[in-house]
C-alpha positions as CSV (number, residue, x, y, z in Angstrom):
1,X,1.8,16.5,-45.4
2,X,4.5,13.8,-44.2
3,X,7.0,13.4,-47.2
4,X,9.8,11.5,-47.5
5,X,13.8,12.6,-46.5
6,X,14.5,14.0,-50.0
7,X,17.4,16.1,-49.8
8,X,19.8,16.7,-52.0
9,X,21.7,19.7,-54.3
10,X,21.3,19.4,-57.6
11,X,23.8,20.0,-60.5
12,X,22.2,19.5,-63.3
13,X,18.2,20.1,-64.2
14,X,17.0,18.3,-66.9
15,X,14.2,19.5,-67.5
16,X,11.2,17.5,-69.7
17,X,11.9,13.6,-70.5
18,X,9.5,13.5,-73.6
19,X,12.0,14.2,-76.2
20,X,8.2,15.4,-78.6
21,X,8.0,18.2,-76.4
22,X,12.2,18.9,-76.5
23,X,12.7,17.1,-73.7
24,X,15.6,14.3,-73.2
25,X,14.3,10.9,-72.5
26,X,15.8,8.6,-69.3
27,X,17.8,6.4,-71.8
28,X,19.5,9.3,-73.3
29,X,20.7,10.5,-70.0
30,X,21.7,7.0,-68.5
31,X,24.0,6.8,-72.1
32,X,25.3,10.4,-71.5
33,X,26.5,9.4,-68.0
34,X,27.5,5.8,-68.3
35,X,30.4,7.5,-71.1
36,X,31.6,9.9,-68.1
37,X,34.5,9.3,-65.8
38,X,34.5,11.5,-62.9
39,X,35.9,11.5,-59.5
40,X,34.0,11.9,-56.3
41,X,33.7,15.3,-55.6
42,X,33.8,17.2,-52.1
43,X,31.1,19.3,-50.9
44,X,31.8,22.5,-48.5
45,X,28.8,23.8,-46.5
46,X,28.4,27.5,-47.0
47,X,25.4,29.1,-45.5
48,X,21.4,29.0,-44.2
49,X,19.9,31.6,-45.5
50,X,15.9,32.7,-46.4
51,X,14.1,34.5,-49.1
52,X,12.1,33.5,-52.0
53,X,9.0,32.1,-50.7
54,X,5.8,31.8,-52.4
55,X,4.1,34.9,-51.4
56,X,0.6,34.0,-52.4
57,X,-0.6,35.2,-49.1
58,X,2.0,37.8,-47.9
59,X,0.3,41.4,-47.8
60,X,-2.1,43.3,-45.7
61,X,-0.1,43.2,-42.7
62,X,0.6,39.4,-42.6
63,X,3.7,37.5,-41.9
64,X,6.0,36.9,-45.2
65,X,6.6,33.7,-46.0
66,X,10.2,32.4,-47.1
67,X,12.1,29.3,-48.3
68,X,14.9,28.3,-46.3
69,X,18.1,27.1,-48.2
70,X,21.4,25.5,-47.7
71,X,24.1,27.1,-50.2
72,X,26.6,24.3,-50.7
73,X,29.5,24.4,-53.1
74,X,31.6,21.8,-54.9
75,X,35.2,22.2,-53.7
76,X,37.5,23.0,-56.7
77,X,40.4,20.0,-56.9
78,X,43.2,20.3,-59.5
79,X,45.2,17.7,-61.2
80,X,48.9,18.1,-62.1
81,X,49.2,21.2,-64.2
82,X,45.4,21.7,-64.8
83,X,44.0,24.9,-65.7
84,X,40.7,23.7,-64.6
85,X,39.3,22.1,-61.9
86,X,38.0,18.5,-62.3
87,X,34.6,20.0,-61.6
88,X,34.6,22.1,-64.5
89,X,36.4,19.7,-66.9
90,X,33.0,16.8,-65.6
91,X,30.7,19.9,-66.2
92,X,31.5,20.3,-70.0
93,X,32.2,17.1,-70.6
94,X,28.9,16.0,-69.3
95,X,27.4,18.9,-71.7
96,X,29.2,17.7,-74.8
97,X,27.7,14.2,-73.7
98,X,24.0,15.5,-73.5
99,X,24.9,17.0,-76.9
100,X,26.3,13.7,-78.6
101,X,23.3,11.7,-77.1
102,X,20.8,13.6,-78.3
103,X,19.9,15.6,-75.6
104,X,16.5,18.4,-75.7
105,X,16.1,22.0,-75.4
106,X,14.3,21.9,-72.6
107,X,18.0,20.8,-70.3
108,X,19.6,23.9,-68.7
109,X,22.2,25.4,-70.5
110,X,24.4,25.5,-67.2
111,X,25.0,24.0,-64.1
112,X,22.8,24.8,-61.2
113,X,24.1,26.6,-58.1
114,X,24.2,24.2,-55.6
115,X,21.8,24.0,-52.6
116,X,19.1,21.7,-50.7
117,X,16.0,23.1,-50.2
118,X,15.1,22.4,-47.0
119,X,11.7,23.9,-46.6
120,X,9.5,26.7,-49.0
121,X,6.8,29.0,-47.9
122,X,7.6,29.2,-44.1
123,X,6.4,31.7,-42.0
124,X,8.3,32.7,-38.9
125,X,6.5,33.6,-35.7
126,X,8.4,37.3,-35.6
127,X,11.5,38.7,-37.4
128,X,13.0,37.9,-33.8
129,X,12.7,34.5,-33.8
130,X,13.5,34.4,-37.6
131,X,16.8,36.0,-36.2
132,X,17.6,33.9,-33.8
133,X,16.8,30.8,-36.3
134,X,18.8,31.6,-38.8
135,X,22.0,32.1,-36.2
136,X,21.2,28.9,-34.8
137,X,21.2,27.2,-37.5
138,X,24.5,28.7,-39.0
139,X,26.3,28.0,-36.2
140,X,25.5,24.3,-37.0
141,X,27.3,24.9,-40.5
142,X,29.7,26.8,-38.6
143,X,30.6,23.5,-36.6
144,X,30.3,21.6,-40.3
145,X,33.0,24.0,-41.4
146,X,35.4,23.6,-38.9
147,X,34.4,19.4,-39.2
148,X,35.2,19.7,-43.4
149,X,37.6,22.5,-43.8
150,X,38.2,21.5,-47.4
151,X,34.7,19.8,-47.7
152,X,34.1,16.3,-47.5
153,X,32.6,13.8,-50.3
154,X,28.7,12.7,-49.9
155,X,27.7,9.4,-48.9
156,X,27.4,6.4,-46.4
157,X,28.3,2.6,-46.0
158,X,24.4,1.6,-46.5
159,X,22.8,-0.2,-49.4
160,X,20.1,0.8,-52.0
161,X,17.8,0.0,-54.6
162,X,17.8,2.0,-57.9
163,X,15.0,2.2,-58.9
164,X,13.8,2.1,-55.6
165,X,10.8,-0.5,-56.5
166,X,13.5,-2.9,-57.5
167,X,13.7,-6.0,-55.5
168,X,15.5,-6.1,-52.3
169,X,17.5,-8.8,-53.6
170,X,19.2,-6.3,-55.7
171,X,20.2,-3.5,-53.3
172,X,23.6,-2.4,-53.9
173,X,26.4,-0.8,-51.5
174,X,25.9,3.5,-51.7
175,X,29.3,4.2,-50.8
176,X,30.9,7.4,-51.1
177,X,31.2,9.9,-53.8
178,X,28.3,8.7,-56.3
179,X,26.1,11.0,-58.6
180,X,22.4,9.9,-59.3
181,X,19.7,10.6,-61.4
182,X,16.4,12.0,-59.8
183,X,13.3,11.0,-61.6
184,X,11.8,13.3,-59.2
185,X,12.9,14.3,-55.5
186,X,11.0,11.3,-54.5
187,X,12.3,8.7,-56.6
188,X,16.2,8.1,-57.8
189,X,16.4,5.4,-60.7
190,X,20.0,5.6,-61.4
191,X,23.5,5.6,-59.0
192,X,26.8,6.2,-61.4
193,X,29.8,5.5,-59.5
194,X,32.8,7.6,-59.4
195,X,36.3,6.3,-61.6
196,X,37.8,5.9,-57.9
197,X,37.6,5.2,-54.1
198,X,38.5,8.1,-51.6
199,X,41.9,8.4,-50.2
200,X,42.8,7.3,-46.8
201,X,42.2,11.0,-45.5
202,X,38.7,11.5,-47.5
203,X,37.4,8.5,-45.9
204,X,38.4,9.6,-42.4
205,X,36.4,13.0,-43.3
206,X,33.6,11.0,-44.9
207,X,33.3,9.1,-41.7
208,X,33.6,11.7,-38.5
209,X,30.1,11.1,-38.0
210,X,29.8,8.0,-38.0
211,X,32.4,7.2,-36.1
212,X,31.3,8.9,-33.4
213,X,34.2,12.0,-33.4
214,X,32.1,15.1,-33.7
215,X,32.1,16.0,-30.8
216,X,34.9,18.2,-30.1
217,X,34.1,20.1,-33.2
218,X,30.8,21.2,-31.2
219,X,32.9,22.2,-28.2
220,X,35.2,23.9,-30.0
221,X,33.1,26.0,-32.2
222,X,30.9,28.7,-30.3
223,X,31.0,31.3,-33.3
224,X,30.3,32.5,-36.8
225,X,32.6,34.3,-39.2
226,X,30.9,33.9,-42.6
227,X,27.8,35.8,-43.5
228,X,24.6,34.6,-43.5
229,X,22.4,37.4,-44.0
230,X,21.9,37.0,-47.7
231,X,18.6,36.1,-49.4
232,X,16.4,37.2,-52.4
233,X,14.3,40.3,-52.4
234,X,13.0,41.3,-49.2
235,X,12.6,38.1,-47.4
236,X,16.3,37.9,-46.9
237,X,17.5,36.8,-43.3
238,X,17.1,40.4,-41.8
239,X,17.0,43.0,-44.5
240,X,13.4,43.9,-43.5
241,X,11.0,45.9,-41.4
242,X,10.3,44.1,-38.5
243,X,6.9,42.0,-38.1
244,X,5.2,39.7,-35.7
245,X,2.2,37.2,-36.3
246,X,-0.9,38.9,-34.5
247,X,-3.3,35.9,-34.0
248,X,-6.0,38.2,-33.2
249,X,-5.6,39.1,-37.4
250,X,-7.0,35.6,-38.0
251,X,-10.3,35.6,-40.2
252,X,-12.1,33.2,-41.8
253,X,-11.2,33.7,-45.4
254,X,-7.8,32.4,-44.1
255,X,-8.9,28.6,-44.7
256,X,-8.8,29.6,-48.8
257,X,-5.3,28.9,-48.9
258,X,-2.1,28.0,-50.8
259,X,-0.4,25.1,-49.4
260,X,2.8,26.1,-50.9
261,X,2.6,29.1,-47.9
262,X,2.1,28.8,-44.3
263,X,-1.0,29.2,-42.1
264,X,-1.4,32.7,-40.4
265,X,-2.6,30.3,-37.4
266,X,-5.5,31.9,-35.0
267,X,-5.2,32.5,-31.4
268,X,-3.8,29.8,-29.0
269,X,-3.0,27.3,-32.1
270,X,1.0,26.6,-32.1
271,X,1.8,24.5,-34.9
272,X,0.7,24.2,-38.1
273,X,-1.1,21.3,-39.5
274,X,-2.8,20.0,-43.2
275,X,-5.8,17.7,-41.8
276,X,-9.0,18.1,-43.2
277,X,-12.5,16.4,-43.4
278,X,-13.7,16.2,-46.9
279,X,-14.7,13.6,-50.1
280,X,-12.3,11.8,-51.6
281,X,-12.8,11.9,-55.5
282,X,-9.7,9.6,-56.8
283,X,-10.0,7.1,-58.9
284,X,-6.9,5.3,-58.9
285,X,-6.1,5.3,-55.0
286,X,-3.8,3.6,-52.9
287,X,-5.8,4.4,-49.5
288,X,-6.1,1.1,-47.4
289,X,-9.6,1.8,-46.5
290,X,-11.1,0.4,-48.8
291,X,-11.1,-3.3,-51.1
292,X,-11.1,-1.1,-54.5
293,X,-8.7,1.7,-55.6
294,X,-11.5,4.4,-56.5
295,X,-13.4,6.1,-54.0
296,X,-15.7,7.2,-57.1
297,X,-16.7,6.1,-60.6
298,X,-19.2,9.5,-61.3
299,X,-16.3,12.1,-63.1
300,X,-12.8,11.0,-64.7
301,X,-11.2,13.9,-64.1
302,X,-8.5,12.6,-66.7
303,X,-10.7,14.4,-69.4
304,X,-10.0,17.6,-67.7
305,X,-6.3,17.5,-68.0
306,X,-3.5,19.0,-70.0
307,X,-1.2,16.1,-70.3
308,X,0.1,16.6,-73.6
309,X,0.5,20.3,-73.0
310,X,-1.7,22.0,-75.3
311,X,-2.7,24.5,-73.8
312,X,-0.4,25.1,-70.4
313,X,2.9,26.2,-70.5
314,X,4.4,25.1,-67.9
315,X,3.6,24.1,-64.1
316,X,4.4,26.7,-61.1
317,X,5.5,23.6,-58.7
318,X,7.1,20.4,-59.3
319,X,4.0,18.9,-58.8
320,X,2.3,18.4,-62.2
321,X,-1.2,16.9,-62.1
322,X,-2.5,16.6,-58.3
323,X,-5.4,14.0,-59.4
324,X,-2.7,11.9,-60.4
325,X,0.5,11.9,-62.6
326,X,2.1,9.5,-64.6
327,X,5.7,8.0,-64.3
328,X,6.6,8.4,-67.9
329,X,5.5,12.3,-67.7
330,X,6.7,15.3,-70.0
331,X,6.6,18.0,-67.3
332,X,9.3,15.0,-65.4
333,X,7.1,16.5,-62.0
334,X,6.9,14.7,-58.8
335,X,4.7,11.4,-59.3
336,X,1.9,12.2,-57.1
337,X,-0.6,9.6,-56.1
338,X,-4.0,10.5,-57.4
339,X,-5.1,12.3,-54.3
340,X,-8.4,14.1,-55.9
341,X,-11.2,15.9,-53.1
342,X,-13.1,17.9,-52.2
343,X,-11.9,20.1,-48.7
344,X,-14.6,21.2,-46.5
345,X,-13.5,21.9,-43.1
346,X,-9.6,22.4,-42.1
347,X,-8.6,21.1,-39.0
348,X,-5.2,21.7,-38.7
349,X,-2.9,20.0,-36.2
350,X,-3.8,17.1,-34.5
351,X,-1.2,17.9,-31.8
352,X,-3.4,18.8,-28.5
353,X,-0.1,20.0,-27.0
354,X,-0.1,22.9,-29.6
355,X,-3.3,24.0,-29.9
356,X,-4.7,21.2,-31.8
357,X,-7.4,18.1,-31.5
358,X,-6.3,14.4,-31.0
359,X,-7.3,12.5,-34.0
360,X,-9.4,10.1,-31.3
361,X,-11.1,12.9,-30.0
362,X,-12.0,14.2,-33.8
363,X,-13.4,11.4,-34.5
364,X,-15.5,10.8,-31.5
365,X,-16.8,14.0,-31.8
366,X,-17.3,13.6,-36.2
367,X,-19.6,10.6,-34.5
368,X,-22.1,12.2,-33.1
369,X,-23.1,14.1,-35.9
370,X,-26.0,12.7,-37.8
371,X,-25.9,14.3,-41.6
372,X,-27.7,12.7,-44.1
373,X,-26.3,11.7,-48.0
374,X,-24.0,14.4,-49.7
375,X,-25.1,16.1,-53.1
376,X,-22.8,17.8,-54.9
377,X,-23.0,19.6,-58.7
378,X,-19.8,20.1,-60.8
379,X,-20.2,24.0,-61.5
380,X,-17.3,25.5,-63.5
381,X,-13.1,24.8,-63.9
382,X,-11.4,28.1,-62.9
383,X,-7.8,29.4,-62.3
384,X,-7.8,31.1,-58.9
385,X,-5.4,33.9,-57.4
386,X,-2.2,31.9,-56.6
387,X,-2.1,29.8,-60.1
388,X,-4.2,26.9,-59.4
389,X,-6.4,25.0,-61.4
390,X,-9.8,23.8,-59.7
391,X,-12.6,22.0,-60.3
392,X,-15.4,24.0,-58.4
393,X,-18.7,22.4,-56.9
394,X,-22.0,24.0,-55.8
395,X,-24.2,22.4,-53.2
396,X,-27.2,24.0,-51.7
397,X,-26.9,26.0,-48.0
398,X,-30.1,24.0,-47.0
399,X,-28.7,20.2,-48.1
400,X,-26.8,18.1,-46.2
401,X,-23.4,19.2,-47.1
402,X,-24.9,22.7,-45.6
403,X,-25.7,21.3,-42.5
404,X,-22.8,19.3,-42.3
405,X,-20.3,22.5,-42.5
406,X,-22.3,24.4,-40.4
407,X,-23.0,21.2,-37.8
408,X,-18.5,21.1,-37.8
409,X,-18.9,25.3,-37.3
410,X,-20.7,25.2,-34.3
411,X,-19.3,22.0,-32.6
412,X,-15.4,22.3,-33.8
413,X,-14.8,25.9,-35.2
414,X,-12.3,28.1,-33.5
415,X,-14.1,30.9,-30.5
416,X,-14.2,34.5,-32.7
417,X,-16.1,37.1,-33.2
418,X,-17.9,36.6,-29.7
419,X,-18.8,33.2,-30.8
420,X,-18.1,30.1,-29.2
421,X,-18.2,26.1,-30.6
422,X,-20.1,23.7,-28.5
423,X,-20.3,20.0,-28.6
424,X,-21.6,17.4,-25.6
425,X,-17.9,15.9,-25.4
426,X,-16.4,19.0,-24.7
427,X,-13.6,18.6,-27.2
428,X,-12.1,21.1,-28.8
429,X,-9.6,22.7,-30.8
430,X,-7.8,26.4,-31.1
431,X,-6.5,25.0,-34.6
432,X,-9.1,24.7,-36.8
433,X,-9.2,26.7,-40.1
434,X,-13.1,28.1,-39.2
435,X,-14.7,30.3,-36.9
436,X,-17.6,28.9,-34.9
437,X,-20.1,31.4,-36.3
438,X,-19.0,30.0,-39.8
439,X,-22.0,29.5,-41.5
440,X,-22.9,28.0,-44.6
441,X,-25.0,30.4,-47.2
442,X,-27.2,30.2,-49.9
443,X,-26.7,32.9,-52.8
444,X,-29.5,35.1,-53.8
């Protein structure tokens, strides 16, 4: 799914912003912060390394799956005769400003390690490769090092809007060596500025990119003499038995999945890929297909939500409610649009390249199948293997949803099991989540 550039380390996690639910509200942090003084502090590169991952479908011979991290650190700085760094001295003053304010039990009691999560739940085509990633990519930091020996402070000569809906009007310069407050990773409401400019000689680290003089530091640096090979478990960067993806391991029950993982992607497919055909259920929808925000008015799936946290703890992702979530939320989760459906067939990538379908060449063959109007029967809410909550619907093998899956089988379905798809354009894909002898069934 294409989301937006939101990297970033973060220091301190705070948690729920419903102070009912012990949470600390936005106004409480903005206060806490705008009584701060700080000074902008440098950030040194460490390491890439793997592990973690979300595991839900690691096992029986498949390819782990692994998040891929940046470490990053916040260079210690002293003042004269200081027995602590000006890090530490911001990080318990900011504490004992949480604490004046007001602030909830649900803030971490300490600072987070830094890092930027680049990506979570990948899957590498064999431990090789996953090798010879990881050492490319630390060479890259390796080259960062030698560029910021003694770090270099975050930023850029562009301008903003906080919150990012404000008007454009009242964009203001970024600069260097700010600190901001993330509503979520998507969405940054608040810049605090640092009690100072940078130096002369911070500036000229700040600005090696963009002036153009990296280049010798690329030249120059051809080796790697930190370690890398750290991670979490057994999905570290190479403590582990080897593997390799076997396409020929593909089965159907592979388009069930958790899209916090990767794709175990069938033979002659290349590249992952989200696109499906299904029916949209949201209510509150910001699709430009249409002249009215809800593709349905038959279920308000609001009634089937914990909102006020009755009954769930707590959420396994940032996420919060897929169907939709609110901007003044307790969990403080990712405000996702309300994005509510029903999945029937995955296509994967639309990348013909790697395996995959052109999306003109989907649609023209989706065209010349005639299925008639779609029934479908709320049956039960249910918590499957990897943690989710789903709303499950029945429709009969014989109706036209039936004939519809087993129409996309047949014509778009991936060649297995001695079976092969078939359509009068001739267009196909090796991508596609389904086998062609996929069939829809009515139980007994």
């Amino acid at each position: 799914m294409p989301y937006i550039d939101s990297s970033h380390t973060e220091l301190l996690r705070i948690g729920s912003l419903d102070p009912e639910y012990g949470g600390t509200s936005i106004e409480q942090v903005y206060d806490a912060m705008d009584s701060l003084s700080f000074p902008p502090f440098a950030v040194f590169p460490e390491y890439v390394k793997g592990g973690g991952g979300g595991g839900s479908g690691d096992g029986d011979n498949s390819v782990p799956s692994s998040d891929i991290t940046l470490i990053v650190s916040v260079v210690d700085s002293y003042t004269d005769y200081a027995s602590y760094s000006t890090y530490d001295d911001f990080l318990d003053n900011l504490f004992d400003a949480m604490d004046a304010v007001g602030g909830g039990a649900c803030m971490d009691d300490h600072d987070t390690d830094p890092h930027v999560s680049m990506s979570r739940g990948v899957k590498f085509k064999s431990l090789t490769h996953q090798q010879k990633y990881f050492f490319q990519v630390n060479l890259e930091v390796a080259v960062w090092q030698s560029m910021y020996p003694k770090g270099v402070v975050i930023g850029s000569k562009g301008y903003a809007s906080f919150p990012p809906e404000s008007k454009s009007a009242d964009k203001m310069y970024v600069g260097y060596g700010n600190l901001y407050f993330f509503f979520d990773r998507a969405n940054i409401t608040k810049a605090f500025l640092p009690n100072r400019d940078l130096t002369d000689k911070e500036l000229g680290y700040a600005t090696i990119y963009s002036s153009g003089n990296a280049g010798t530091y690329y030249e120059e640096t051809t080796t790697i003499d930190f370690d890398y090979n750290k991670g979490s478990g057994s999905n570290d960067n190479s403590d582990q038995e080897y593997y390799e993806h076997n396409p020929y391991g593909w089965n159907a029950r592979m388009a069930k999945h958790d899209m916090t993982d990767g794709w175990d992607l069938p033979p002659g497919c290349e590249q992952e890929g989200e696109t499906f055909l299904g029916i949209p259920l949201s209510q509150y929808s910001d699709s430009k297909l249409q002249g009215t925000r809800s593709f349905q008015d038959q279920f308000d799936f609001e009634t089937l939500l914990d909102r006020n946290f009755t009954y769930i703890q707590k959420f396994g992702t940032n996420h919060g409610w897929l169907v939709g979530e609110e901007v003044d939320n307790g969990a403080g989760s990712i405000v996702d649009k309300d994005t509510a459906h029903i999945p029937l067939f995955y296509t994967g990538t639309l990348n013909p390249d790697m395996g995959g379908i052109d999306l003109k060449d989907l649609i023209k063959v989706m065209e010349t199948i005639d299925f008639g109007t779609l029934y479908i029967k709320p049956a039960f809410v249910f918590q499957d293997d990897d943690g989710s909550i789903k709303l499950q619907f029945e429709a009969d093998a014989s109706s036209a949803l039936g004939y519809l899956y087993n129409s996309l089988c047949s014509m778009l379905g991936i060649t297995w099991n001695y079976e092969s798809p078939y359509n009068s354009l001739g267009l196909y894909s090796n991508c596609a989540m389904h086998a062609a002898g996929d069939r829809a069934e009515a139980s007994s």
